[in-house]
N, CA, C and O atoms as a MOPAC input file, in Angstrom:
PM7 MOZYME 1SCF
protein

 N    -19.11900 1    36.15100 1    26.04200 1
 C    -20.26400 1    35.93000 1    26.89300 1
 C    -20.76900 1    34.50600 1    26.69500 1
 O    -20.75800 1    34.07200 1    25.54300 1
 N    -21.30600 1    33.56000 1    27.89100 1
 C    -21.83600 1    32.50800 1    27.71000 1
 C    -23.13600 1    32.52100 1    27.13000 1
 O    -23.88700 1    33.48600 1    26.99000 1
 N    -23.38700 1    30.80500 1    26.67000 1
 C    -24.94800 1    30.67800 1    26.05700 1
 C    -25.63000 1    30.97200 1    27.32200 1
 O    -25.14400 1    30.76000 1    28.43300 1
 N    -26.88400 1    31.51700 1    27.06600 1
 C    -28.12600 1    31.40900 1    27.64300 1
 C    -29.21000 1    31.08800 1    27.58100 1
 O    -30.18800 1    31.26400 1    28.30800 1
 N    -28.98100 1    30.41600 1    26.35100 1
 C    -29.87200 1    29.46100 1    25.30200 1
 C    -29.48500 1    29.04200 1    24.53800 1
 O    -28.45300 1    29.58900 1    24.14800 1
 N    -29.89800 1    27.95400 1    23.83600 1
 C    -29.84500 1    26.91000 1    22.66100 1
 C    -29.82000 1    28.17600 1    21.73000 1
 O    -30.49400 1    29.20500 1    21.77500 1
 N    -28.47500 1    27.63100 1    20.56900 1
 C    -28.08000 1    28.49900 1    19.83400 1
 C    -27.85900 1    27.31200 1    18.43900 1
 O    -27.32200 1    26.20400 1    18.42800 1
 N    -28.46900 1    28.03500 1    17.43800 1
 C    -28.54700 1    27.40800 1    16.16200 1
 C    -26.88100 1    27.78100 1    15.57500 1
 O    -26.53000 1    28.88000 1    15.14600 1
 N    -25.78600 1    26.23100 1    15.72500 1
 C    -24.70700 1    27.09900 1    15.59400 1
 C    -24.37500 1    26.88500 1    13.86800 1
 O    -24.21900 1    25.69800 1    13.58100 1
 N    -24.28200 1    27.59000 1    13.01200 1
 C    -23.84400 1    27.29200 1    11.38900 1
 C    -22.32300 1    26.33000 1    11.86700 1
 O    -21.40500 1    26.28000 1    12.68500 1
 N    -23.18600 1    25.36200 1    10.08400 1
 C    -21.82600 1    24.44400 1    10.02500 1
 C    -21.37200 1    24.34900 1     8.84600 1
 O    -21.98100 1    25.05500 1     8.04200 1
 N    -20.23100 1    23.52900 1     8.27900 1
 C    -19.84400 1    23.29200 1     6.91600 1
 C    -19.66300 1    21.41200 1     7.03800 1
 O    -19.76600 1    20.78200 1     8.09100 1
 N    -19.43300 1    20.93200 1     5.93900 1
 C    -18.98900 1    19.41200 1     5.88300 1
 C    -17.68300 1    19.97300 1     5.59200 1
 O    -17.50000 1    21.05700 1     5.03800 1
 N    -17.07800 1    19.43400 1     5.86500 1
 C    -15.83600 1    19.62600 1     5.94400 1
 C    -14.81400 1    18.69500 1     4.76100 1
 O    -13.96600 1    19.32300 1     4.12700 1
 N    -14.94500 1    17.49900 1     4.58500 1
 C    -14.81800 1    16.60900 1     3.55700 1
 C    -14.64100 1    17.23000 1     2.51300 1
 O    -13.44600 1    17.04200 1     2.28200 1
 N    -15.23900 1    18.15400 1     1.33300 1
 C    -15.07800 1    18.98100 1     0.34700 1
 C    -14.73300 1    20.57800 1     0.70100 1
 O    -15.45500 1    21.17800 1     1.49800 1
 N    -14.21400 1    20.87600 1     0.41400 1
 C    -13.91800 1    22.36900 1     0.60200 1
 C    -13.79800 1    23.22100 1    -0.46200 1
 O    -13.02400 1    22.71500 1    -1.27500 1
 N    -14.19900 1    24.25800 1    -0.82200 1
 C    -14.06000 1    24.76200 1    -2.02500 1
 C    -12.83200 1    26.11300 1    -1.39000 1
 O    -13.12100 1    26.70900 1    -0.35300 1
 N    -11.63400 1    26.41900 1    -2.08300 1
 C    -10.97200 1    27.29000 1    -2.24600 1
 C     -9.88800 1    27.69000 1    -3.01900 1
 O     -9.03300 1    26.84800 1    -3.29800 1
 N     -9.78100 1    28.83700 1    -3.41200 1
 C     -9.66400 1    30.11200 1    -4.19500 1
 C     -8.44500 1    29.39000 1    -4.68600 1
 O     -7.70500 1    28.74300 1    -3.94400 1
 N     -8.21800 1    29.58500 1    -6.41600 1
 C     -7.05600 1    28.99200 1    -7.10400 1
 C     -5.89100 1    29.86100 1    -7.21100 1
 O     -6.12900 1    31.01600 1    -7.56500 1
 N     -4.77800 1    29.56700 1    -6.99500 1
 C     -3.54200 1    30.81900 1    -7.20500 1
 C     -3.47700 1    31.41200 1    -8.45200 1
 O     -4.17700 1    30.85900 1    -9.30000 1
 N     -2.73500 1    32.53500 1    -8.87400 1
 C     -2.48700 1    32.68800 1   -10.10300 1
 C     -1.95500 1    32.51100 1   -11.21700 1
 O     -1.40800 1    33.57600 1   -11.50100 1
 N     -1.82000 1    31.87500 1   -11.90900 1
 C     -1.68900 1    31.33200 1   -13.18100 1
 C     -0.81600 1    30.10400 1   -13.16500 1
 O      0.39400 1    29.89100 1   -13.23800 1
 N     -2.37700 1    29.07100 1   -12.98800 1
 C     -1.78900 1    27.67500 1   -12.93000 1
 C     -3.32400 1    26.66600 1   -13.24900 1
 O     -4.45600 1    27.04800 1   -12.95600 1
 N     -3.12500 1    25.88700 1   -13.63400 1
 C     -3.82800 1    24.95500 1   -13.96700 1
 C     -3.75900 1    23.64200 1   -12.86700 1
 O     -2.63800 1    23.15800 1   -12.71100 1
 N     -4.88500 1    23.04300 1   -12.10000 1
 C     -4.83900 1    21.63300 1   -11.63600 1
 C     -5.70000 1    21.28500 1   -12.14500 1
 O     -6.64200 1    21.88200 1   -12.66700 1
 N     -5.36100 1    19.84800 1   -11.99900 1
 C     -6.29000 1    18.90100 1   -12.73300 1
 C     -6.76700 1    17.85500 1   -11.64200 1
 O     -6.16800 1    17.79000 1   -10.56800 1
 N     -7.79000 1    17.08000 1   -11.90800 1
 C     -8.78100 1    16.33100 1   -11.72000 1
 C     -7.98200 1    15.37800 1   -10.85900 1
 O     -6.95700 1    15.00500 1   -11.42900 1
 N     -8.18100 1    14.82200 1    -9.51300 1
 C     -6.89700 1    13.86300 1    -8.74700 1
 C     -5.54900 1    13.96000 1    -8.67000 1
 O     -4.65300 1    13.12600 1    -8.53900 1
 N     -5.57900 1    15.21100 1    -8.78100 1
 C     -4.38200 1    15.89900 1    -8.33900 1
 C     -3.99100 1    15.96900 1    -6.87300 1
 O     -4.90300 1    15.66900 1    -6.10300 1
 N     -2.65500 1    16.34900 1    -6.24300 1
 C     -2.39600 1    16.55900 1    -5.44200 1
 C     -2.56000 1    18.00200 1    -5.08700 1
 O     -1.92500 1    18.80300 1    -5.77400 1
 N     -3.23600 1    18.41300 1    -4.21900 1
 C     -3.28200 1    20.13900 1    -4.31200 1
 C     -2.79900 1    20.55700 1    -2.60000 1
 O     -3.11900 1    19.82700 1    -1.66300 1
 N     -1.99500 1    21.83900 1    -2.41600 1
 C     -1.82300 1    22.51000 1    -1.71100 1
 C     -2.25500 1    23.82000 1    -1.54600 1
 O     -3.11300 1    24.27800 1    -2.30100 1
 N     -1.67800 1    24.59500 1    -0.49200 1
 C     -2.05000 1    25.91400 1    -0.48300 1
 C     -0.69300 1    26.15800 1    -0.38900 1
 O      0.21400 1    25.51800 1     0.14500 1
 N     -0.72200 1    27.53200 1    -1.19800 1
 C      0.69600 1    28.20600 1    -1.11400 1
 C      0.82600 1    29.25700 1    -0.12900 1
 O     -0.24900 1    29.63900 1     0.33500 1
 N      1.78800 1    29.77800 1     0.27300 1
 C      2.24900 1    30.97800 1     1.52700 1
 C      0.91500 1    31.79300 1     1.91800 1
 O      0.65900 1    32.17700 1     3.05900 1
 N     -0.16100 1    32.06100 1     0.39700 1
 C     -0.72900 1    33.25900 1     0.38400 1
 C     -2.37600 1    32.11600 1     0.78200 1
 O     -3.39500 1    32.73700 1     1.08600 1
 N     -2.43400 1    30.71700 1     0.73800 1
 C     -3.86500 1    30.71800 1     1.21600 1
 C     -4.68300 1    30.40900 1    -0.08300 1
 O     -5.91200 1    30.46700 1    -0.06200 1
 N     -3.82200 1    30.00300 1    -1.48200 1
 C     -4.42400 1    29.84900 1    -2.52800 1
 C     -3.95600 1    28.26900 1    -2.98900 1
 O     -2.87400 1    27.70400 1    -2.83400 1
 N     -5.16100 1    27.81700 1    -3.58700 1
 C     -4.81200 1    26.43300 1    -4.02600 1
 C     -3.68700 1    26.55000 1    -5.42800 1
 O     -3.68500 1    27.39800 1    -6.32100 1
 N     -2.92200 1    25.56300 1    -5.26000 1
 C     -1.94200 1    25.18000 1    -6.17700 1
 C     -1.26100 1    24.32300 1    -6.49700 1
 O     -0.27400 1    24.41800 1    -5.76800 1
 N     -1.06000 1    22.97400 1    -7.57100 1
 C     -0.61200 1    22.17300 1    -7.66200 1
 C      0.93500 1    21.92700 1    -6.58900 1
 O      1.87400 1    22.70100 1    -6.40500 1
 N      0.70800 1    20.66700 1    -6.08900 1
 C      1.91800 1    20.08600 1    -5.25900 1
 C      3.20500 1    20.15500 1    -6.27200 1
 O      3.21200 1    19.72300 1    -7.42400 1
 N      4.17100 1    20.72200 1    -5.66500 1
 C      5.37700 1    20.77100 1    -5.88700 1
 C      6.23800 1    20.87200 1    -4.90600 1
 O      5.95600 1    20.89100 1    -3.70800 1
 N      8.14100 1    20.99200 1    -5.76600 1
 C      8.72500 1    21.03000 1    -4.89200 1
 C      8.82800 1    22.46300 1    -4.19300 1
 O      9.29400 1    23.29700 1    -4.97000 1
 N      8.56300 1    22.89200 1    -3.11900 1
 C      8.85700 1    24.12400 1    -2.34800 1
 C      8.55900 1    23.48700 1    -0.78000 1
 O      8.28000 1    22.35400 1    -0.38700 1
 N      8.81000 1    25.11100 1     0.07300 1
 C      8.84200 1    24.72000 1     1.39300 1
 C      7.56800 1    25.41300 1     2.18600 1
 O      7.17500 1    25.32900 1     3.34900 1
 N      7.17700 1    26.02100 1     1.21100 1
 C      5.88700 1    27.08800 1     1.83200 1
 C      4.38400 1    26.42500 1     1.66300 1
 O      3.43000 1    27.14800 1     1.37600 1
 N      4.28300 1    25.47200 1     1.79400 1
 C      3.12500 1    24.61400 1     0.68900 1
 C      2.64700 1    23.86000 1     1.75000 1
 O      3.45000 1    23.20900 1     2.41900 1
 N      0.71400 1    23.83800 1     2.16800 1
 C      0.25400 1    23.32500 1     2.95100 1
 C     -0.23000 1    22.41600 1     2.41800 1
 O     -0.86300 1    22.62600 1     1.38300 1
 N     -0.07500 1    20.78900 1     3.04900 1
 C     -1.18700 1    19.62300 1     2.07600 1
 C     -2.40600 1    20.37600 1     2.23600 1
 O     -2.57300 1    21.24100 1     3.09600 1
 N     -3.30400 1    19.99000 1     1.31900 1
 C     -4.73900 1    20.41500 1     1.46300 1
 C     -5.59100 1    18.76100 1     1.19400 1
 O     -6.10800 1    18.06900 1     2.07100 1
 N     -5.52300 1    18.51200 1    -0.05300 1
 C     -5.49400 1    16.95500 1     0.02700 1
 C     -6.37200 1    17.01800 1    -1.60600 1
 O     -6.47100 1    18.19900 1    -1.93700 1
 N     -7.00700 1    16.06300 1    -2.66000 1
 C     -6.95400 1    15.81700 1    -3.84200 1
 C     -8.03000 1    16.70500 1    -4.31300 1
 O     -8.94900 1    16.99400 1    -3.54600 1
 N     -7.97600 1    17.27900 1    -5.82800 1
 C     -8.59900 1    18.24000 1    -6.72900 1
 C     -9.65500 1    17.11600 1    -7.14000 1
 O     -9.38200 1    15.93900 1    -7.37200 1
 N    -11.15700 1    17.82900 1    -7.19100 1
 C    -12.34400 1    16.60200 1    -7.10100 1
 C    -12.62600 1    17.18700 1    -8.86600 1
 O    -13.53300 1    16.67500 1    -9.52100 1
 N    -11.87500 1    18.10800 1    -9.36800 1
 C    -12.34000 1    18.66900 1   -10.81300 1
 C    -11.16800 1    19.04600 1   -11.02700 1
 O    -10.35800 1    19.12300 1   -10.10300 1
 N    -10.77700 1    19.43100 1   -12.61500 1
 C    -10.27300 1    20.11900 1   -13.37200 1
 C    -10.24100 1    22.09500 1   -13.14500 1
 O    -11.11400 1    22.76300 1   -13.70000 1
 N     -9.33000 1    22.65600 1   -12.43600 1
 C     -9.74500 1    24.17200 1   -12.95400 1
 C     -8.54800 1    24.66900 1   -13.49800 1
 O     -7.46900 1    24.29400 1   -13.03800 1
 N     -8.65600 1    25.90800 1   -14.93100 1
 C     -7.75100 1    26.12400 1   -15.18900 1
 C     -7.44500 1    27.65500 1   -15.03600 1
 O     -7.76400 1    28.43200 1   -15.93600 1
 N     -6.95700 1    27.99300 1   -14.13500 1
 C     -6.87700 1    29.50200 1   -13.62500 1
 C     -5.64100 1    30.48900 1   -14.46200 1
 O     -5.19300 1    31.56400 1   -14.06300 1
 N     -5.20600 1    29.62300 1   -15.94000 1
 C     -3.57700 1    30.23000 1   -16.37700 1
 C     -4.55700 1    31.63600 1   -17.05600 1
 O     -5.46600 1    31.59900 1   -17.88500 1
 N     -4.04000 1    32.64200 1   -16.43700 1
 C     -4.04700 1    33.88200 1   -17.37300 1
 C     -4.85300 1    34.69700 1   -15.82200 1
 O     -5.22600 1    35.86100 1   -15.68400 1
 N     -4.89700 1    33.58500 1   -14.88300 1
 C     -6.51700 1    34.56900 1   -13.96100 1
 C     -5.28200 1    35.07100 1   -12.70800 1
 O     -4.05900 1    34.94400 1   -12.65700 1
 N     -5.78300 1    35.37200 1   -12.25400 1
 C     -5.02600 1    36.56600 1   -10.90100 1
 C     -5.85700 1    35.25000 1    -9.73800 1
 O     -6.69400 1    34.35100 1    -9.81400 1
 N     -5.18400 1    35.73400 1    -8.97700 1
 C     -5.45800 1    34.74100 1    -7.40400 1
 C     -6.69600 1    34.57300 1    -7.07900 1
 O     -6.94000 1    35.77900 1    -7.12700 1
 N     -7.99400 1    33.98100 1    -6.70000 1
 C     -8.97400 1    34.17800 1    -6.83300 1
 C    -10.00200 1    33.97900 1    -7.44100 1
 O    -11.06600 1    33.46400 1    -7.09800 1
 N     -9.51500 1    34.57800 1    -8.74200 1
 C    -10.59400 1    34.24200 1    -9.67100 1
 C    -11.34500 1    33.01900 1    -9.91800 1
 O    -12.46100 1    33.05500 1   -10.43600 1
 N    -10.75600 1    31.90700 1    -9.55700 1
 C    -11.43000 1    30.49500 1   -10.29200 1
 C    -11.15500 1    30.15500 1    -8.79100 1
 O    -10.32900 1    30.63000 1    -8.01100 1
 N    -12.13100 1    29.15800 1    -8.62300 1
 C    -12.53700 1    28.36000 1    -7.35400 1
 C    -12.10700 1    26.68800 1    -7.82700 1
 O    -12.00200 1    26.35400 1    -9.00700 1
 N    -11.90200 1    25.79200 1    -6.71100 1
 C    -11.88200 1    24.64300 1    -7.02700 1
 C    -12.03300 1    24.05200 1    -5.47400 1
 O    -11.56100 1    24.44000 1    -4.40500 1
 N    -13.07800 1    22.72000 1    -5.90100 1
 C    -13.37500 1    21.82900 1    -4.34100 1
 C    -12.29800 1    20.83900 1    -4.37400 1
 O    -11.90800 1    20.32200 1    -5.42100 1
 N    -11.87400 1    20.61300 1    -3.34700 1
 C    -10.83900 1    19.92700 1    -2.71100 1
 C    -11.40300 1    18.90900 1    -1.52500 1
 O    -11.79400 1    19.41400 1    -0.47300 1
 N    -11.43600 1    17.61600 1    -1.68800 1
 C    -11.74000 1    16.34900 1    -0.61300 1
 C    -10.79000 1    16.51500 1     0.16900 1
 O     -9.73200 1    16.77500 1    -0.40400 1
 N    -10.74200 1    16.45400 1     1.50900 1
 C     -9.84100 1    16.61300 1     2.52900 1
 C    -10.69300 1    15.32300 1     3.59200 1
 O    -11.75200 1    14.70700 1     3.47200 1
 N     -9.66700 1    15.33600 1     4.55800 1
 C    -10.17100 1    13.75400 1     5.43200 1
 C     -9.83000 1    12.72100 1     5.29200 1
 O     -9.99400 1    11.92300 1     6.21500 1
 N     -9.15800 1    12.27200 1     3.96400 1
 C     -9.34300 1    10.96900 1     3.39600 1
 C     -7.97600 1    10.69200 1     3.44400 1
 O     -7.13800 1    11.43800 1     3.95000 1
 N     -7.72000 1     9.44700 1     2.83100 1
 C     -6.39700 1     9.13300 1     2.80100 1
 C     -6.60700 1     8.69500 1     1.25900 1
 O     -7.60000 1     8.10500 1     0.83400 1
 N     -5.47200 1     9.09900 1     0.49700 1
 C     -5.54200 1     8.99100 1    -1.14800 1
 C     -3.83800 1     8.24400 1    -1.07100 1
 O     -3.02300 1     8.17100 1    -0.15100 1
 N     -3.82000 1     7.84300 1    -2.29100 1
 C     -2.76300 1     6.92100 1    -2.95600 1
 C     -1.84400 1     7.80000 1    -4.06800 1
 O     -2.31000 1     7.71300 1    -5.20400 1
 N     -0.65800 1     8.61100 1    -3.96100 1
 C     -0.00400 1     9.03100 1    -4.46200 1
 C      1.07200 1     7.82400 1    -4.89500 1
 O      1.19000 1     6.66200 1    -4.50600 1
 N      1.69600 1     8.50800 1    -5.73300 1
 C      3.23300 1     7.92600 1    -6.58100 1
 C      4.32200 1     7.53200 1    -5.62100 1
 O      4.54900 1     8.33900 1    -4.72000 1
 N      4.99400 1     6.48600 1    -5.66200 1
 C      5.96300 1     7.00800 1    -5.05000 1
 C      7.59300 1     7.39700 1    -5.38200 1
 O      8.35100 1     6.72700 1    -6.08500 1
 N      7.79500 1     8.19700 1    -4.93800 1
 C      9.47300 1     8.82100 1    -5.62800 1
 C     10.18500 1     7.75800 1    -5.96300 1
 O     10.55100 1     6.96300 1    -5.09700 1
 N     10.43900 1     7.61800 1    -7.08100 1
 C     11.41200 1     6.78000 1    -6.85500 1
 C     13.09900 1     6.94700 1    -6.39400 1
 O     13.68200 1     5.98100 1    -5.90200 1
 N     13.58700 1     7.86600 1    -6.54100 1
 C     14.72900 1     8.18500 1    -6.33000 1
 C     14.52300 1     8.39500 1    -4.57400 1
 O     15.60000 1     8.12100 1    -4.04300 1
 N     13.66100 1     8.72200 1    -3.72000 1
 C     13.81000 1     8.98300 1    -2.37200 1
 C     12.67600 1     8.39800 1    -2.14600 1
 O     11.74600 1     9.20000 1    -2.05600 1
 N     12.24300 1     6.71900 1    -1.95000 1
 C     11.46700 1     5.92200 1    -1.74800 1
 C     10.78100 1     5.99100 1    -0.49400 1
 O     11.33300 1     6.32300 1     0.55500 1
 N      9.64000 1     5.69300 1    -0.60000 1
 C      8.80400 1     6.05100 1     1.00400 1
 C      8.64200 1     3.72000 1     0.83400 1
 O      8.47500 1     2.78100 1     0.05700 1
 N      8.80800 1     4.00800 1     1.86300 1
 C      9.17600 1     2.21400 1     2.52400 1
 C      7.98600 1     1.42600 1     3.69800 1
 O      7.17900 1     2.31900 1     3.95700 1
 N      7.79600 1     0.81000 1     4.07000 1
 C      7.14100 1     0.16200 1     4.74500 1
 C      7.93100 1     0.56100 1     5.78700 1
 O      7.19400 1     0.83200 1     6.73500 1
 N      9.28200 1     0.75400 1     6.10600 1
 C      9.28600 1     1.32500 1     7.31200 1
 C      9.45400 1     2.62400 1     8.00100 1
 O     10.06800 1     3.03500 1     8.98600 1
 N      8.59300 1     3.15200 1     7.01200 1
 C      8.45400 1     4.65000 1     7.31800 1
 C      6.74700 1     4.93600 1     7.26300 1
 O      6.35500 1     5.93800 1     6.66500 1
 N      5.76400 1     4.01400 1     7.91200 1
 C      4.31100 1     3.55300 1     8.20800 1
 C      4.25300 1     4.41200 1     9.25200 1
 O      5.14100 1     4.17300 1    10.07000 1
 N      3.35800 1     5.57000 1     9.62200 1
 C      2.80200 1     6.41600 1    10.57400 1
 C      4.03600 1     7.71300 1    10.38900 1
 O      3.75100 1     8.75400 1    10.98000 1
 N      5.03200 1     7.70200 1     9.80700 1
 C      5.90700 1     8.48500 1     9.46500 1
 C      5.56700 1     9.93400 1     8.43500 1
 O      5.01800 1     9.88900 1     7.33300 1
 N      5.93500 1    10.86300 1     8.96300 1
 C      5.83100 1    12.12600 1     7.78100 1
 C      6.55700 1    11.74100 1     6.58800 1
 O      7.65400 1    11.18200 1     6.55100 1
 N      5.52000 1    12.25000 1     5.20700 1
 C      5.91200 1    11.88100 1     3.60300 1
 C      6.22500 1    13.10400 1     3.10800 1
 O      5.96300 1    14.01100 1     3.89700 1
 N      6.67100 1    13.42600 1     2.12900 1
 C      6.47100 1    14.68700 1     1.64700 1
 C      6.24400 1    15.11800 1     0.15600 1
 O      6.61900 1    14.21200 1    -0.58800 1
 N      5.78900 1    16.12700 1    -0.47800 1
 C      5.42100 1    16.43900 1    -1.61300 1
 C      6.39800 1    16.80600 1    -2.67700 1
 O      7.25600 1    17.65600 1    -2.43800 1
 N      6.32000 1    16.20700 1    -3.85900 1
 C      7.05800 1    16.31700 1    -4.95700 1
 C      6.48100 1    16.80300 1    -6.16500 1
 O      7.11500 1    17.55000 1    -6.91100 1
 N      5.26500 1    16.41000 1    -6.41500 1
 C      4.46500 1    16.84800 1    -7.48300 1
 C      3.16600 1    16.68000 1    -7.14200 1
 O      2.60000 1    16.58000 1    -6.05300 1
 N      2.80100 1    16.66700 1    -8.24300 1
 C      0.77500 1    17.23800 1    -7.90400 1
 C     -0.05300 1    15.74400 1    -8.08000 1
 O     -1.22800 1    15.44900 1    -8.30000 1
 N      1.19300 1    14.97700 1    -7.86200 1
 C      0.50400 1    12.79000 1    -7.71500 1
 C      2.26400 1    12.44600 1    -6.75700 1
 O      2.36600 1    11.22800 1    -6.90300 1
 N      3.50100 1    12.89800 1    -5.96700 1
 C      3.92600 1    11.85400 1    -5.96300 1
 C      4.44100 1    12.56400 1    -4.65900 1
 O      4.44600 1    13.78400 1    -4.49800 1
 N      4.99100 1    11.38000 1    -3.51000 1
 C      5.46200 1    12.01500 1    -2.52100 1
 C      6.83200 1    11.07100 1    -2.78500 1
 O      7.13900 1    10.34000 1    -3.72700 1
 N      7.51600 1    11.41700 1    -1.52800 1
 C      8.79000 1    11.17900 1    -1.30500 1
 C      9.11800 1    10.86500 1     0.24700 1
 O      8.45000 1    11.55500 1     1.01800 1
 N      9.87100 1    10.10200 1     0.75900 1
 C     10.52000 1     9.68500 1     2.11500 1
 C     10.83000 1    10.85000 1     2.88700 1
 O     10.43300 1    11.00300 1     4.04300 1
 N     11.61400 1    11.76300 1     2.19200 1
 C     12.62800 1    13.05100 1     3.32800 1
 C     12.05000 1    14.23900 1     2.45100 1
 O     11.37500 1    14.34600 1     1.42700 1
 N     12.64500 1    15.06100 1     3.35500 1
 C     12.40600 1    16.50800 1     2.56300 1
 C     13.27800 1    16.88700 1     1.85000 1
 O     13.60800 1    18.07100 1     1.90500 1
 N     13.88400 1    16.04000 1     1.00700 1
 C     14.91500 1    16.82700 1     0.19500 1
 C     15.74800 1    17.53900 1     0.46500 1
 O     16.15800 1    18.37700 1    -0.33800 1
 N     16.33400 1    17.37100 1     1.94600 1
 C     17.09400 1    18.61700 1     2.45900 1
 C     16.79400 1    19.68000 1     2.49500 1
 O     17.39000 1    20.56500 1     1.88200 1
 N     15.56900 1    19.89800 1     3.38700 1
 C     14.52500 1    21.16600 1     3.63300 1
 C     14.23100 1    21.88100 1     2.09900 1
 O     14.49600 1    23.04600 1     1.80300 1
 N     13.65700 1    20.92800 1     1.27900 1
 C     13.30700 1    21.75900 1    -0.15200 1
 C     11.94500 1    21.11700 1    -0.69900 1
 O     11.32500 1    21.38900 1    -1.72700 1
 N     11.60400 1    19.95700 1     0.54500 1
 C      9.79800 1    20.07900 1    -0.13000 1
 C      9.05600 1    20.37300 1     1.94600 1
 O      9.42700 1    20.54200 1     3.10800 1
 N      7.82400 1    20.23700 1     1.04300 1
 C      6.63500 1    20.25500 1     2.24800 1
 C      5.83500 1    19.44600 1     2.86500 1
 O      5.92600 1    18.49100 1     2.09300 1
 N      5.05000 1    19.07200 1     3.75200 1
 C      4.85700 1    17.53200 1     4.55000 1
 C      3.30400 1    17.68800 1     4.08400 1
 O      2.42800 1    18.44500 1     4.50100 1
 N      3.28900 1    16.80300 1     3.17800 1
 C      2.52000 1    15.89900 1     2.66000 1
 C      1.00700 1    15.32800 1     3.64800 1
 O     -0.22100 1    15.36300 1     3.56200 1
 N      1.77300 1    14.96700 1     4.30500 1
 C      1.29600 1    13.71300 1     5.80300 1
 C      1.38900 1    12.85000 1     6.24000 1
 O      2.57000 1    12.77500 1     6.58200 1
 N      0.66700 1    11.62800 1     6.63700 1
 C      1.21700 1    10.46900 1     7.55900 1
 C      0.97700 1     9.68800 1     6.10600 1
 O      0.27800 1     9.94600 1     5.12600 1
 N      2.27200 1     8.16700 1     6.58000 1
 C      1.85000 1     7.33300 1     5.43300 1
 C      1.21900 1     6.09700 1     6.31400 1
 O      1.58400 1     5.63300 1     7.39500 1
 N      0.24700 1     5.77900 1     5.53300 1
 C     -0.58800 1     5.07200 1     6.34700 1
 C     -0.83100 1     3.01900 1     5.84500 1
 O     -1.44100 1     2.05100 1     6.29900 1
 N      0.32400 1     3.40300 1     4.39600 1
 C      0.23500 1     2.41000 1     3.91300 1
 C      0.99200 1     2.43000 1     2.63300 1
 O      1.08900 1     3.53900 1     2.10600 1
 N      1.63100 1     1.26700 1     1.93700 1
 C      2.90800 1     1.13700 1     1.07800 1
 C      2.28400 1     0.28200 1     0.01000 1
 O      1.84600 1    -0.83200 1     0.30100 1
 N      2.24400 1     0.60500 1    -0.82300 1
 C      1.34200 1    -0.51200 1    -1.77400 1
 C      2.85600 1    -0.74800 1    -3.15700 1
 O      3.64100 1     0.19000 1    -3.01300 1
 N      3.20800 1    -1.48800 1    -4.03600 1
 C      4.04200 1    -1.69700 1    -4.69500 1
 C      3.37100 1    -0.26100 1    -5.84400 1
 O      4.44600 1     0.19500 1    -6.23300 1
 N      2.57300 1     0.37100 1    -6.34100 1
 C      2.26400 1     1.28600 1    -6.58000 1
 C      1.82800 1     2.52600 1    -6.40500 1
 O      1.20500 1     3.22200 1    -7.20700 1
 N      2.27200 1     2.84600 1    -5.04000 1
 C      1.85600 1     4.10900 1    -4.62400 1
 C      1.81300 1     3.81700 1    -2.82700 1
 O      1.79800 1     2.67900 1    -2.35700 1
 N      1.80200 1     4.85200 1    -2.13800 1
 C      1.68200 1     5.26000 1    -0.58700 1
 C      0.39200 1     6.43800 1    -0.32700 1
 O      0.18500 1     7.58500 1    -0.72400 1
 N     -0.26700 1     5.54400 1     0.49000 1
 C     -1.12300 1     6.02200 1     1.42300 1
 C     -1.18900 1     7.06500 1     2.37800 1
 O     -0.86700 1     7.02800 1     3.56500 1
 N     -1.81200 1     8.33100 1     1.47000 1
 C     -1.43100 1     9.35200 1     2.60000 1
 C     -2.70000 1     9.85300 1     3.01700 1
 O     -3.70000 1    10.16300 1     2.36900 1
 N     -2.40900 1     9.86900 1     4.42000 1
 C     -3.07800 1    10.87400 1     5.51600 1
 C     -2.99200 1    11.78000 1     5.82700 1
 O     -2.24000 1    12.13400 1     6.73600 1
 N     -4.12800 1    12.87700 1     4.84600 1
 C     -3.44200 1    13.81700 1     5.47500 1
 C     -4.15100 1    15.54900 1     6.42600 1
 O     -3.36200 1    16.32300 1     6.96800 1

C-alpha cells in the first residue's frame, strides 16, 4: 500500500556494522573480515563461499563459542590497504579490476583457479599494499 503520509522511516549508518562471529575463530583488530556461506563473520581466507564484508574495527575472540555468540563491528564503505600476494601480484594494471582474498590482510590478482573469493575493486597499487574497494 502507498504512503498517505509522512512516515518516520528507521535507519542505520551503514559505515559500521555490527555482525554475528562464526564458530570457533578468532579476528583481530584490521583484519580482513568476511562472511561465510552461513552469514557469520570470519577471518579472510582461501575459500570460494566468502563475502568481502570489509575491516574488523576490534579484536573478538569467538574460539570455543558456537556461531553467534560474540558480535564484532565491521567498517564497510571504505577503501582499506591490504598486502599484496606476492606470488599472484595485483599490478597497476589491474586498477578498477576484481582482487581477491587470501588471508585476513592480503589479496591477490586471480582467483586461484576458482579457489578464493572477490575481495573488490582495486582502486590503487602502492609498492606496499593495494587499495581495495569494496
Amino acid at each position: 500500500m502507498s504512503l498517505s503520509a509522512d512516515r518516520n522511516t528507521p535507519m542505520k549508518d551503514g559505515g559500521i556494522i555490527p555482525v554475528p562471529v562464526a564458530t570457533n575463530v578468532k579476528i583481530y583488530a584490521g583484519s580482513l573480515v568476511a562472511a561465510n556461506a552461513s552469514g557469520y563473520a570470519t577471518p579472510g581466507a582461501v575459500a570460494t563461499t566468502l563475502t568481502y564484508l570489509g575491516r574488523a574495527e576490534e579484536q573478538v575472540d569467538n574460539t570455543g563459542g558456537a556461531n553467534g555468540d560474540k558480535t564484532i563491528n565491521i567498517r564497510r564503505k571504505k577503501v582499506f590497504k591490504w598486502k599484496n600476494h606476492g606470488a599472484d601480484a595485483v599490478t597497476q594494471a589491474e586498477l578498477g579490476q576484481t582482487c581477491y582474498i587470501v588471508d585476513d590482510e592480503t589479496v591477490a590478482k586471480t582467483d586461484g583457479t576458482d579457489t578464493r573469493s572477490v575481495a573488490g575493486k582495486v582502486v590503487g597499487v602502492d609498492s606496499d599494499g593495494v587499495w581495495v574497494e569494496g
